[in-house]
C-alpha positions as CSV (number, residue, x, y, z in Angstrom):
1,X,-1.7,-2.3,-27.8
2,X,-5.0,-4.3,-26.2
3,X,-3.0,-7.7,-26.7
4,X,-3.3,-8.4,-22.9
5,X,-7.0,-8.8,-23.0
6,X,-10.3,-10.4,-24.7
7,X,-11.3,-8.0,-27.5
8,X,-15.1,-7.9,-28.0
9,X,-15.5,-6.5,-32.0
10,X,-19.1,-5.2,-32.5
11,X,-20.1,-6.3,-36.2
12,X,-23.4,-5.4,-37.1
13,X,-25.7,-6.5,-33.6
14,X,-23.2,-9.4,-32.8
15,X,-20.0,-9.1,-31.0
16,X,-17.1,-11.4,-33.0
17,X,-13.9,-13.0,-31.5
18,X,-11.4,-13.9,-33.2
19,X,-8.5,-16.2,-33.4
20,X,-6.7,-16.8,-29.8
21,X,-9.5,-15.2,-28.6
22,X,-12.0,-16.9,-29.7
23,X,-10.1,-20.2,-28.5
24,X,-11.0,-19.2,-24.9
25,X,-14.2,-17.9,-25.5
26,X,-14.7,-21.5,-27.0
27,X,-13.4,-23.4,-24.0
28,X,-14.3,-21.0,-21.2
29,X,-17.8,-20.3,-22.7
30,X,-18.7,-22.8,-24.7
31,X,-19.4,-20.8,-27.7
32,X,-19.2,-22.9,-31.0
33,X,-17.0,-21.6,-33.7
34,X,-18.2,-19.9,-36.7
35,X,-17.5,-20.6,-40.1
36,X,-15.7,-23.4,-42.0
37,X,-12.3,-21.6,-41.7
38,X,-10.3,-23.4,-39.0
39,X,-6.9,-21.0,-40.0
40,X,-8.8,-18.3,-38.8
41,X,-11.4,-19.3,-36.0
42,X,-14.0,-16.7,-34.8
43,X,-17.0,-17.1,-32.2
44,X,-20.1,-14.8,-32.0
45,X,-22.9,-13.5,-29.7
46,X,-25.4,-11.3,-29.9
47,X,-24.9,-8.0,-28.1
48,X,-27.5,-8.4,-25.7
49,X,-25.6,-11.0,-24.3
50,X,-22.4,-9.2,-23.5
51,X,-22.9,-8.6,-19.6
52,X,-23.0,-12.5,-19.7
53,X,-20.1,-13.3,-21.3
54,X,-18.1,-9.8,-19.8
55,X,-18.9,-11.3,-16.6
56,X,-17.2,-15.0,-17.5
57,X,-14.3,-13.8,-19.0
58,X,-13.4,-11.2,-15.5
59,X,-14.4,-14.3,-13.4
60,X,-11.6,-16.3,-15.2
61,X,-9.4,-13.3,-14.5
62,X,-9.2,-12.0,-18.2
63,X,-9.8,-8.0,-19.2
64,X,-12.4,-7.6,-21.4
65,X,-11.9,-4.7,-24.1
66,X,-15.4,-3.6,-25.8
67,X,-15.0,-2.2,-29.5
68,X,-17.9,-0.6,-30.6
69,X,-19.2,0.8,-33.8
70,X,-19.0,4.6,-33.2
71,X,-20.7,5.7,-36.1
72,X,-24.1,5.0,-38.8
73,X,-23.5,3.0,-42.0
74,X,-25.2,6.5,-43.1
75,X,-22.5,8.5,-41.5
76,X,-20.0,6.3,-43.0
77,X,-20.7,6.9,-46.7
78,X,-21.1,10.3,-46.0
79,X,-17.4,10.8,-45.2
80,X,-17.1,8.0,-48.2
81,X,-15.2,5.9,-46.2
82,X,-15.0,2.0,-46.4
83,X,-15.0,1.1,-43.3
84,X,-17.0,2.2,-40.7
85,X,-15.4,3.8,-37.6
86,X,-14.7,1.3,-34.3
87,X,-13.3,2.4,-31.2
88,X,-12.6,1.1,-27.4
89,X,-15.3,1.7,-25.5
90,X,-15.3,0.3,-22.1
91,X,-12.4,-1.5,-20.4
92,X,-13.2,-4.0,-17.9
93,X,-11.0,-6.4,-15.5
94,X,-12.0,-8.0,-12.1
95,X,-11.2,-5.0,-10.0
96,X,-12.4,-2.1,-12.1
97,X,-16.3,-2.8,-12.1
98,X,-18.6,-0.1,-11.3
99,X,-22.0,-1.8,-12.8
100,X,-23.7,-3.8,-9.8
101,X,-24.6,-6.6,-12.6
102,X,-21.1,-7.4,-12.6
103,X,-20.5,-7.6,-8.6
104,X,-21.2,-9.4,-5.6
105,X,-22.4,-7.8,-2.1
106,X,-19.0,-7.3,-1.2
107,X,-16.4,-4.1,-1.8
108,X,-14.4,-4.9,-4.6
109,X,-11.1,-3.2,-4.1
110,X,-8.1,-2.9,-6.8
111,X,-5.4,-2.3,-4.1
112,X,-1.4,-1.4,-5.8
113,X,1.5,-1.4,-3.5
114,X,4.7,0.3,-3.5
115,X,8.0,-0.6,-1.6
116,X,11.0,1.0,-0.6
117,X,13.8,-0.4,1.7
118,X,15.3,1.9,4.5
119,X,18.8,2.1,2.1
120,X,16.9,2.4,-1.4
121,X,16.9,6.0,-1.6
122,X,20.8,6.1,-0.9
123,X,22.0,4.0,-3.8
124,X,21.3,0.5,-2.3
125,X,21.3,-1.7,-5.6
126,X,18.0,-3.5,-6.9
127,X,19.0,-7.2,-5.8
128,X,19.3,-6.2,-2.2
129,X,16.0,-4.5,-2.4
130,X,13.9,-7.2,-3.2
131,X,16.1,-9.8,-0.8
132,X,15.5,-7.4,2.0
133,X,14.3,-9.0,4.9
134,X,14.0,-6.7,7.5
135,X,12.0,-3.3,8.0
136,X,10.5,-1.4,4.8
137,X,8.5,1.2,3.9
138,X,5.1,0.6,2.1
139,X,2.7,2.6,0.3
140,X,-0.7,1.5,-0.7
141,X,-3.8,3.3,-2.4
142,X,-6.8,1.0,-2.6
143,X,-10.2,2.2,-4.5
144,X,-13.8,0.4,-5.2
145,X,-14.8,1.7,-8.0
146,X,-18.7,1.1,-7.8
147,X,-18.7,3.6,-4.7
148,X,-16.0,5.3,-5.2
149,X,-14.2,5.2,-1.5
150,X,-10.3,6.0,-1.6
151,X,-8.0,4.6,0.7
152,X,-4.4,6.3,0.4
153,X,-1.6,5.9,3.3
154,X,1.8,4.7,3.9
155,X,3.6,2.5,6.9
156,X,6.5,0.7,7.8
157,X,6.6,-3.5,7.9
158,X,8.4,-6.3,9.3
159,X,10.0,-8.9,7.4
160,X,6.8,-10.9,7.3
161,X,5.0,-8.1,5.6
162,X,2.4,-8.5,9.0
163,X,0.9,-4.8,8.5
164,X,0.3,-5.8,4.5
165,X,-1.3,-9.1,5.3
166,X,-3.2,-7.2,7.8
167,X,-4.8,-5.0,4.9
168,X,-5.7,-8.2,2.6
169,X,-7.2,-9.4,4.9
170,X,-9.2,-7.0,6.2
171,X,-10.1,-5.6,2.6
172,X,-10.5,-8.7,0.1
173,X,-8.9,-6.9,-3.1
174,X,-10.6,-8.5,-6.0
175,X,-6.9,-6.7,-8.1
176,X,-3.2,-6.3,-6.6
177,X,-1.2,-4.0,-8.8
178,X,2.9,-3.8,-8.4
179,X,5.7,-2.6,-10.2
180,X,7.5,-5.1,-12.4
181,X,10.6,-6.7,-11.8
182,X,10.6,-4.1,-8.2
183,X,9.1,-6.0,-5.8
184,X,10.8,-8.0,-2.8
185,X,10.3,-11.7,-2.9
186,X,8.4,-11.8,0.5
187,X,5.6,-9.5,-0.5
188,X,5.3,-11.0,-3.8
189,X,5.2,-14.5,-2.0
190,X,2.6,-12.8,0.3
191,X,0.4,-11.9,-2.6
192,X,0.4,-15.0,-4.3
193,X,0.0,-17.2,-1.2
194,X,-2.8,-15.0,0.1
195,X,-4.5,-13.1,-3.0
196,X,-5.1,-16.9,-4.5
197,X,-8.4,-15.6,-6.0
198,X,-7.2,-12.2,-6.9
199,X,-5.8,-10.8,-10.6
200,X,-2.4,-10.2,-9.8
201,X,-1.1,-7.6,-12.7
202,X,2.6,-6.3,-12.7
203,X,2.8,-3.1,-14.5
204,X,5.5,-1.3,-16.2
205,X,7.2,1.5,-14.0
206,X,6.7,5.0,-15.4
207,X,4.8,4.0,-18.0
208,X,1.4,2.3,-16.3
209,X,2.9,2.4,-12.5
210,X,3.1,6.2,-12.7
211,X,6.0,8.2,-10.8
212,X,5.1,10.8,-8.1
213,X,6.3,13.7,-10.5
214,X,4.2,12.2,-13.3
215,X,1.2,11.8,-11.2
216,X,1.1,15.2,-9.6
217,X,1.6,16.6,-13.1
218,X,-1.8,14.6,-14.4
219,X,-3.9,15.4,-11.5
220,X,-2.9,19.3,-11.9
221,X,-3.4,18.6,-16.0
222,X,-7.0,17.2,-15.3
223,X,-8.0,19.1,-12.0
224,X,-10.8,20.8,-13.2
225,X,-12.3,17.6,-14.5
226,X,-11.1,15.6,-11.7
227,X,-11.6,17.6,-8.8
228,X,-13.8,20.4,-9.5
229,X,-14.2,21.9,-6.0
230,X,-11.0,21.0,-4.7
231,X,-7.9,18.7,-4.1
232,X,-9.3,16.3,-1.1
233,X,-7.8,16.6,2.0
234,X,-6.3,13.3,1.7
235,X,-4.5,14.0,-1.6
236,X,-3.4,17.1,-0.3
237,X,-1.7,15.8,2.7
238,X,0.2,13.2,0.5
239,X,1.0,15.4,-2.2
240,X,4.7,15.8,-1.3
241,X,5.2,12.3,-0.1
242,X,6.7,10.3,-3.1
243,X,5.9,7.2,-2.0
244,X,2.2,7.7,-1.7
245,X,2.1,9.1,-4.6
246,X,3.5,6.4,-6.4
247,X,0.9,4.6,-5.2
248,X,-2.2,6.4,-6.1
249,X,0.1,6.6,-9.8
250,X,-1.3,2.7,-10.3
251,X,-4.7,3.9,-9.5
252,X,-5.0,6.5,-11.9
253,X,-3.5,4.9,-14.4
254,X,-6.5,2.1,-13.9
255,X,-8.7,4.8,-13.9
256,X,-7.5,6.6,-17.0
257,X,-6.9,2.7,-19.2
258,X,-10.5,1.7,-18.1
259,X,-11.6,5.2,-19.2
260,X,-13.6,5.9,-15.6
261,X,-11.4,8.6,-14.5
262,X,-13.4,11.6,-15.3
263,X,-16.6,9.7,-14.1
264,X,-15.5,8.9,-10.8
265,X,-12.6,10.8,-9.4
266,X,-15.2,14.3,-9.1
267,X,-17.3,12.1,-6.9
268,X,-14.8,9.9,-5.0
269,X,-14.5,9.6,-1.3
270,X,-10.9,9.7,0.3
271,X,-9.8,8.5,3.6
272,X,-6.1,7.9,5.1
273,X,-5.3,4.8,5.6
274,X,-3.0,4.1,8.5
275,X,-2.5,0.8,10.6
276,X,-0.3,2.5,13.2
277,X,-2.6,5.5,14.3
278,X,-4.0,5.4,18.1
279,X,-5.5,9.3,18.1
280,X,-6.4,9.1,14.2
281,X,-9.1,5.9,14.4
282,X,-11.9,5.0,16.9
283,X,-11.3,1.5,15.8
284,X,-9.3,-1.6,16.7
285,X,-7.2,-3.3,14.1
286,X,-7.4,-6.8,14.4
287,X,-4.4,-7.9,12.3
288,X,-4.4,-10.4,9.7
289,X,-3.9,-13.6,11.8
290,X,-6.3,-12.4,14.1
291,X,-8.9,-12.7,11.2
292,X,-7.8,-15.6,9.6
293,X,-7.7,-17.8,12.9
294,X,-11.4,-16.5,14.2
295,X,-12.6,-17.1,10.8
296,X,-14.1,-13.7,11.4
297,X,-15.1,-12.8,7.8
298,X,-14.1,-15.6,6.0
299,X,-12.5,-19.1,6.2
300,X,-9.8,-21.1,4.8
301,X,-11.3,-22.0,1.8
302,X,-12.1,-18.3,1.2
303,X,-15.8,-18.7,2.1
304,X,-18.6,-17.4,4.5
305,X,-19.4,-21.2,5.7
306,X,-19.0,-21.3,9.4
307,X,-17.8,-17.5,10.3
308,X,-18.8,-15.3,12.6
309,X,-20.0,-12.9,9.8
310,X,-22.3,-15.8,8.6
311,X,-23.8,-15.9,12.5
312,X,-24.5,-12.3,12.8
313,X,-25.2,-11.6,9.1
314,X,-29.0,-10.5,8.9
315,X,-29.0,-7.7,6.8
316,X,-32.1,-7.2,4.4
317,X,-30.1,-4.5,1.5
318,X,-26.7,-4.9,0.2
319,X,-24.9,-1.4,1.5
320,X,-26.0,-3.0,5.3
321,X,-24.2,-6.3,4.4
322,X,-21.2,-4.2,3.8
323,X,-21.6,-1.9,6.6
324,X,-21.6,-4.9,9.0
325,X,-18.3,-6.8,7.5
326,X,-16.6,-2.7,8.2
327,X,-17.9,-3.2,11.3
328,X,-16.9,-6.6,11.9
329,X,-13.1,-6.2,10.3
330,X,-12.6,-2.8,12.4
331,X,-14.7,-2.7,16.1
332,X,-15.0,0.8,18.1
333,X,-12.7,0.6,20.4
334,X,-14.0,4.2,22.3
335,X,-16.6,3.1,25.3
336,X,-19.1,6.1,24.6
337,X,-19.2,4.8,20.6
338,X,-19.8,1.5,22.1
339,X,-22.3,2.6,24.3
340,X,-24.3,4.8,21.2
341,X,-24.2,1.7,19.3
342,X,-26.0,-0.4,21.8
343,X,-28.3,2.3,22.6
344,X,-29.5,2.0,19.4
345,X,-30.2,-1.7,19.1
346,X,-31.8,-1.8,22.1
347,X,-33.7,0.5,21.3
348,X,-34.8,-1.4,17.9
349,X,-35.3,-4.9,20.0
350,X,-37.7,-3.1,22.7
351,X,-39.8,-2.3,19.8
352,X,-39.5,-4.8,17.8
353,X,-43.1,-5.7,17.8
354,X,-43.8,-2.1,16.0
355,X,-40.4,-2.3,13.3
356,X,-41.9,-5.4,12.4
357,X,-45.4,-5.9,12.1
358,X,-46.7,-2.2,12.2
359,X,-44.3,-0.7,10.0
360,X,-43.0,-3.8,8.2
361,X,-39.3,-2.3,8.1
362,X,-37.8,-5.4,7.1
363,X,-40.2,-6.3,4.0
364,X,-39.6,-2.3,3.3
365,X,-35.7,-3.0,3.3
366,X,-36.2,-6.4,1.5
367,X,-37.4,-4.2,-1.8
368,X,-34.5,-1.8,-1.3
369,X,-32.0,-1.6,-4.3
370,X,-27.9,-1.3,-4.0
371,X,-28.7,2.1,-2.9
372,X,-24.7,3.2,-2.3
373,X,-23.5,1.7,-5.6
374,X,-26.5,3.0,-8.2
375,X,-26.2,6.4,-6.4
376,X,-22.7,6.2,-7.9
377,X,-23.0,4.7,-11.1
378,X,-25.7,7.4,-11.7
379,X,-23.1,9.6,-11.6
380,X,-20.7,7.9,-13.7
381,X,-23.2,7.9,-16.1
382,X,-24.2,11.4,-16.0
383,X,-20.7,12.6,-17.4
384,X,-20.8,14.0,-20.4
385,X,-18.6,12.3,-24.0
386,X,-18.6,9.5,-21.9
387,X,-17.6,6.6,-25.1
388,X,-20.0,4.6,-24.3
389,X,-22.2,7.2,-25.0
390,X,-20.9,7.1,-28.5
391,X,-21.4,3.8,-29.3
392,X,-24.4,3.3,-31.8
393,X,-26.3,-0.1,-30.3
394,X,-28.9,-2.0,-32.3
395,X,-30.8,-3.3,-29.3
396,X,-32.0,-0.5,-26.8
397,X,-30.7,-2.6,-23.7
398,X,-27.8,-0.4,-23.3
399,X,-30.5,2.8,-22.6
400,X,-32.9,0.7,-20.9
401,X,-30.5,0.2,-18.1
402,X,-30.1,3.0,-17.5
403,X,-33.5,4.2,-17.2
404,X,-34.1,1.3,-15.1
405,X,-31.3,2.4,-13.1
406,X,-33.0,5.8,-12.3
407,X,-36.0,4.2,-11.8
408,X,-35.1,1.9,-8.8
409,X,-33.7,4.4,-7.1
410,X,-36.5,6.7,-7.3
């Protein structure tokens, strides 16, 4: 059932590979193979090395499954068992990562998309679905799961999928989800042409690209744990369109396969995402081209080199760098926003003299952790039966972490 990633077997204080997965973790990684038996190859590390090797593997694009030893050699022969007891522990792939070890300073956003042509919902057959080439309906539900901010929302594109290029651009997902075998041939040619270094994953309908009926039935299964207050806003206002629905389906199925659903749904952060609102948004929406011509964030090779966020990018803490690229990918467009915003940095230049030398603000900031992301990861950790939390670990790294997670942002 894991054949579709790297599995990471805890033996003793060493993870093992084995077989066509020890093949890669001997090309990718260089590790050397163990053992005189070339039938049946295997490659080791030591399990304080596994954020290393975790973190080559997602770069590459693979999922990384983590089976860990769940119980004592003592509890074993207690129960008088042979074996002792191994289970999946963490699940990680390139847009899934919620430990800051793992990321860069940028969001990382696992976006899925939905489609549905005009005709679809009157009996229009699958092949002239995905050859359509005018106007469709989109739905898209995007999610970082190191902060935990939501996007849900749904629009209408042209045949050049303008509105969805808009989005990639503007969001960088580090994971595209979409229904297999149900996807029009421009937005998959869109994806590939323009998500070059994202994991593209095609999912089964129903079964991983949840329905809207089977959806709304696990979110009302698992609202207590999910949402303990209440549904959010968002959700609530989506909850009877199908479409979006769909969409957030993908999500939630990520959640639930990478086990972080109960640890980060109770403390996400929803917001509606929709291209076409005027009175909704106090910001402009610089569409895709727009971006990708002004080398505004990035440029064609997919780097910083040479953009206008490189010129302006001065930040001193990681949450500021990503406040500036939302600010840079979606300006106010309301005069008295404008107005408060300049307010306030000229304020902060007329006293520059003071921010800098009396008060050393910037040295200050300098020391400042990934405030926004180990807020959140605190609270993924916090959850109780967590698996992780299971695992027994021969090296106290795994605990240390966490304390020196705490720690910093004390």
């Amino acid at each position: 059932s894991n054949f579709d990633g790297i599995l990471f077997f805890k033996v003793g204080k060493f993870y093992e590979l084995y077989n066509c997965d020890a093949d890669l973790a001997h090309k990718m990684c260089g590790l050397n193979y163990m053992g005189q038996d070339n039938v049946s190859p295997h490659v080791g590390f030591p399990e304080t090395s596994f954020n290393k090797y975790a973190e080559m593997f997602i770069n590459y694009g693979q999922k990384v499954y983590r089976v860990e030893q769940t119980e004592t050699t003592v509890q074993q022969k207690a129960r008088k068992h042979k074996l002792v007891d191994r289970e999946v522990c963490e699940v990680l792939s390139k847009g899934t990562l919620v430990l800051e070890e793992f990321l860069e300073d940028s969001a990382n956003f696992i976006l899925s998309i939905v489609e549905q042509a005009p005709d679809a919902e009157h009996g229009e057959d699958e092949t002239a679905r995905n050859s359509c080439g005018g106007s469709i309906q989109i739905a898209v539900c995007f999610m970082d799961f190191s902060t935990g901010h939501v996007f849900l929302g749904t629009f209408s594109d042209d045949r050049n999928r303008a509105r969805l290029r808009t989005l990639i651009f503007q969001y960088r997902p580090t994971q595209c989800l979409y229904k297999r075998d149900s996807i029009s041939a421009q937005t998959l040619s869109l994806l590939k042409n323009e998500c070059r270094s994202s994991v593209l994953t095609a999912l089964l309908d129903e079964d991983e690209f949840f329905s809207a009926p089977k959806t709304q039935s696990l979110v009302q299964e698992h609202a207590s744990e999910y949402f303990p207050q209440q549904l959010p806003d968002v959700l609530q206002d989506a909850w009877h369109d199908a479409l979006s629905m769909h969409a957030f389906g993908a999500i939630l199925y990520m959640l639930q396969h990478t086990m972080h659903d109960r640890e980060i749904l109770p403390h996400s952060h929803w917001h509606v995402y929709d291209p076409t609102s005027t009175t909704q948004s106090d910001f402009l929406t610089l569409d895709g081209s727009t971006l990708a011509n002004l080398e505004i964030l990035y440029n064609d090779d997919g780097t910083r080199s040479g953009t206008l966020y490189e010129f302006v990018e001065k930040c001193h803490t990681k949450f500021g760098k990503r406040m500036l690229e939302q600010w840079l990918r979606a300006p106010l467009r309301r005069a008295p926003a404008i107005n408060e915003r300049l307010d306030a940095i000229e304020y902060l230049m007329t006293d520059a003299e003071c921010w800098t030398h009396e008060l050393q603000i910037e040295a200050r900031l300098r020391e400042l952790p990934d405030l926004e992301r180990l807020l959140h990861t605190l609270n993924v950790l916090s959850t109780k039966q967590r698996m992780m939390d299971k695992a027994v670990m021969f090296d106290d790294c795994w605990q240390k972490s966490k304390v020196e997670k705490l720690l910093a942002v004390m």
